[in-house]
Wavefront OBJ file of the C-alpha trace (Angstrom):
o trace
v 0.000 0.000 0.000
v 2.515 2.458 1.039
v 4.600 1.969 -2.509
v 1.139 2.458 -4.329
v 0.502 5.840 -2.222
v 4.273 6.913 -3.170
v 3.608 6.074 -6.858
v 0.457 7.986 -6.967
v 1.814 10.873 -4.888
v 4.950 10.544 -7.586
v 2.482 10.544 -11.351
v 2.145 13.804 -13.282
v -1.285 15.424 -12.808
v -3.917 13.232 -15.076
v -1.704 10.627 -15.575
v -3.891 7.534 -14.812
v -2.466 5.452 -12.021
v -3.796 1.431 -12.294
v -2.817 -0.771 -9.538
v -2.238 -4.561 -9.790
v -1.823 -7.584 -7.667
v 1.294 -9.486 -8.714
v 0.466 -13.075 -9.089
v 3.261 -15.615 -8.306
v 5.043 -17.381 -11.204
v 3.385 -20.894 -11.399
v 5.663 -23.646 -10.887
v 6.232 -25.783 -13.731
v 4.627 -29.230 -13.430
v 6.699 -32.303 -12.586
v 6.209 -34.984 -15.461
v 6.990 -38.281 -13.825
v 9.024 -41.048 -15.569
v 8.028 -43.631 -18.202
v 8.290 -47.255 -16.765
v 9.011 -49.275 -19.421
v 9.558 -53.610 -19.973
v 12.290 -54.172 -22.524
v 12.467 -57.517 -24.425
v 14.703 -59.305 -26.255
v 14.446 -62.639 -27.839
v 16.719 -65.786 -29.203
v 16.860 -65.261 -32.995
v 16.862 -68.734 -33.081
v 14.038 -69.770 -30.780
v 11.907 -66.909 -30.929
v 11.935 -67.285 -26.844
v 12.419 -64.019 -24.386
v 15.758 -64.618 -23.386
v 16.317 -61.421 -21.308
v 13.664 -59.122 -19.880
v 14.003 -55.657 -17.327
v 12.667 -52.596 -16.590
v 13.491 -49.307 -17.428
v 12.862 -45.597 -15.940
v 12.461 -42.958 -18.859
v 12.597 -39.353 -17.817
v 11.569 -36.521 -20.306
v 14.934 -35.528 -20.902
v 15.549 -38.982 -22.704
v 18.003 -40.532 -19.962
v 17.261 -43.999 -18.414
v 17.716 -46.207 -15.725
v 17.311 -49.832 -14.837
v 14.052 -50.119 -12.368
v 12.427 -53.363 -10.777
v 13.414 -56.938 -12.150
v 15.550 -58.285 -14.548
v 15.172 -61.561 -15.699
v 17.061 -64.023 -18.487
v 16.889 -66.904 -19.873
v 18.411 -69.838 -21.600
v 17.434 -70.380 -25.233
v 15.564 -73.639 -23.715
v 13.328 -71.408 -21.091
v 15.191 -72.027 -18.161
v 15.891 -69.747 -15.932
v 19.595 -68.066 -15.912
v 19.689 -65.259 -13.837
v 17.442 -63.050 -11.394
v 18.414 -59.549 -10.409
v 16.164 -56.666 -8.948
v 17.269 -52.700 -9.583
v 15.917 -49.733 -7.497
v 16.791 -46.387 -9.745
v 19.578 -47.851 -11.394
v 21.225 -49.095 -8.241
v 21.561 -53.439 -7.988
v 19.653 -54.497 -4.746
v 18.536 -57.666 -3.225
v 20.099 -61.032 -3.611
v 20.745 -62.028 -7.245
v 20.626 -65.780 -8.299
v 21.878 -67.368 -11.209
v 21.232 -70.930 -12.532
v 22.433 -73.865 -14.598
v 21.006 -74.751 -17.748
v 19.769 -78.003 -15.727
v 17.836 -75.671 -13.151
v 20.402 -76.469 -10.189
v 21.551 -73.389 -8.557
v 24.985 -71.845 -9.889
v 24.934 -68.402 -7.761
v 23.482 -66.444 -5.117
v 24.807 -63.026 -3.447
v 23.090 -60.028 -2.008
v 23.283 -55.871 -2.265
v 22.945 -53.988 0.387
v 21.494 -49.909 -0.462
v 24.298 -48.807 1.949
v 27.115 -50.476 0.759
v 27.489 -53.091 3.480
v 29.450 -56.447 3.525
v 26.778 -59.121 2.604
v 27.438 -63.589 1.826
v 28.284 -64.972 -1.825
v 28.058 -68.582 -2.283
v 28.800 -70.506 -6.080
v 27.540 -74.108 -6.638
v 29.258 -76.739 -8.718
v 26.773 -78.218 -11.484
v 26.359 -81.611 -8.630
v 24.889 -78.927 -6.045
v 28.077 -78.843 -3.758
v 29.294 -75.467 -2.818
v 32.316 -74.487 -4.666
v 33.291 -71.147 -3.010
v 31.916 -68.962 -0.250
v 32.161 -66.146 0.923
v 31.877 -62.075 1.497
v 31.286 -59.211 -0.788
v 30.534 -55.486 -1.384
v 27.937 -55.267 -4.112
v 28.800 -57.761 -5.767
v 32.375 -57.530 -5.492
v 34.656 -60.021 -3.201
v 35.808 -58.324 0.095
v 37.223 -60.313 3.242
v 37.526 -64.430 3.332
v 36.581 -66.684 0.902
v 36.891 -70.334 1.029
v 36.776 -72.813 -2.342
v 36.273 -76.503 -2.950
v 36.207 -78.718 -5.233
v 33.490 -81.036 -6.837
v 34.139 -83.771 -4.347
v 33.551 -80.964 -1.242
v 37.339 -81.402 -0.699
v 38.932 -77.770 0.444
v 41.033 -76.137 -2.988
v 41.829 -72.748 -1.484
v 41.182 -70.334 0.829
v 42.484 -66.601 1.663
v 41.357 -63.106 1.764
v 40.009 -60.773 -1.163
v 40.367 -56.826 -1.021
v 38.349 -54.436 -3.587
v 37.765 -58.029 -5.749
v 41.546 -58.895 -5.899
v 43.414 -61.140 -3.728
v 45.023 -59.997 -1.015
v 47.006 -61.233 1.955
v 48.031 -65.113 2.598
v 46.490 -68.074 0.848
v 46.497 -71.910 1.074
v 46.226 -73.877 -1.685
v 45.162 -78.271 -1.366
v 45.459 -80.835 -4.057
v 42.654 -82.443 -5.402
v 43.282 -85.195 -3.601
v 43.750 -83.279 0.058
v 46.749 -82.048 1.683
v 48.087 -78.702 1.301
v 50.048 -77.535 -2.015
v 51.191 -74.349 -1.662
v 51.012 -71.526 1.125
v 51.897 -67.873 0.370
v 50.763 -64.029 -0.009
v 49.114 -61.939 -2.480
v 48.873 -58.211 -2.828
v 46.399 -56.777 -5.075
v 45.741 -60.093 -6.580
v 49.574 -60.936 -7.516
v 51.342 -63.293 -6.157
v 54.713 -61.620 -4.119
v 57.317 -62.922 -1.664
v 58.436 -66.206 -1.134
v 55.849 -69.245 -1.534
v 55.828 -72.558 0.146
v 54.809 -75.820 -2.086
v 54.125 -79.299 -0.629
v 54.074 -82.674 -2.132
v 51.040 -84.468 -2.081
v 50.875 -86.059 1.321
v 53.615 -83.746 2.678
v 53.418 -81.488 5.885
v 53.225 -77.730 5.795
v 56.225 -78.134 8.612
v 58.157 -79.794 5.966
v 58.842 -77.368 2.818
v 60.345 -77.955 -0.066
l 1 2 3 4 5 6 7 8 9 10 11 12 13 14 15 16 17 18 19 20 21 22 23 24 25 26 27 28 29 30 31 32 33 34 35 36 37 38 39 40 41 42 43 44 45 46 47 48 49 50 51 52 53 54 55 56 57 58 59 60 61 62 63 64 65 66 67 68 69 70 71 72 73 74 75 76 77 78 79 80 81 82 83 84 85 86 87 88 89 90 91 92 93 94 95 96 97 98 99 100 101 102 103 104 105 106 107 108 109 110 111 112 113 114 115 116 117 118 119 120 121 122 123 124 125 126 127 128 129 130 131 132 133 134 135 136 137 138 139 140 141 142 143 144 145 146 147 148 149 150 151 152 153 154 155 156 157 158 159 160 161 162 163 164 165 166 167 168 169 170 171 172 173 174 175 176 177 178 179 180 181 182 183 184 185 186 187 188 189 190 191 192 193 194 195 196 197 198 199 200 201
């Protein structure tokens, strides 16, 4: 009010004076993202061998969104993931062709050390272990088809790190040494099949 009394009291005599509200600038409207279900099939087959879910914002970039699924060219089931705004979480599973599990880990939102097992194609674990999304962190243990132990050490950042043992197939240790960002360095130890760690070569 007082600005409109100083304008007035400012106008040259019969110059007409017209007041007006200003009206706030309307925020543009939000247009919410497209969710779309990509396909793609065998060329062979003709069967869906992959399927997911994609976010599709108006300025054209996109971003993986719910499930992803695939497939072997026979329909069976190869892999499960799940994908919240681009980001991997939940556990992801993967299969054999023969429907016996191959794979299994989980993502954590916050980054967080989480289990990773692998199967062998008989159903006996073949490695276990920790991860970081996906990637190997801390110990991991391996074995081979007959559940015998093959190896087991540390991972850092997905690349071995720190000392390792190493068995033969048949039992028994093989070799003993370190690794540093997943190459082998200093002096190793390697054992004869039924020889003692205590007794190196």
């Amino acid at each position: 009010m007082k600005s409109l009394l100083l304008l007035l009291a400012l106008a040259a005599p019969g110059t007409l004076v017209v007041a007006c509200r200003a009206t706030p600038a309307e925020k543009p409207q939000e247009v919410e993202p497209e969710l779309r279900r990509v396909h793609r099939k065998d060329g062979a087959t003709g069967r869906v061998v992959h399927s997911w879910s994609v976010l599709v914002y108006p300025d054209g970039h996109s971003e993986r969104h719910g499930k992803e699924e695939r497939w072997y060219a026979n329909g069976a089931r190869l892999s499960l993931a799940e994908f919240d705004h681009g980001q991997q979480v939940g556990v992801f599973s993967r299969w054999y062709e023969n429907g016996q599990r191959q794979a299994e880990s989980s993502f954590d939102p916050d980054g967080q050390i989480t289990p990773m097992t692998f199967w062998h194609p008989n159903g006996k674990v073949s490695g276990r272990g920790s991860a970081r999304r996906g990637v190997r962190e801390g110990y991991w243990n391996f074995w081979f088809r007959d559940g015998l132990p093959r190896e087991r050490g540390g991972y850092a950042e997905g690349a071995r790190s720190g000392l390792w043992t190493l068995y033969h197939e048949g039992g028994g240790i093989a070799a003993e040494g370190r690794f540093e960002s997943g190459e082998r360095v200093g002096p190793w130890q390697h054992f004869d099949v039924g020889e003692r760690p205590e007794q190196p070569r």
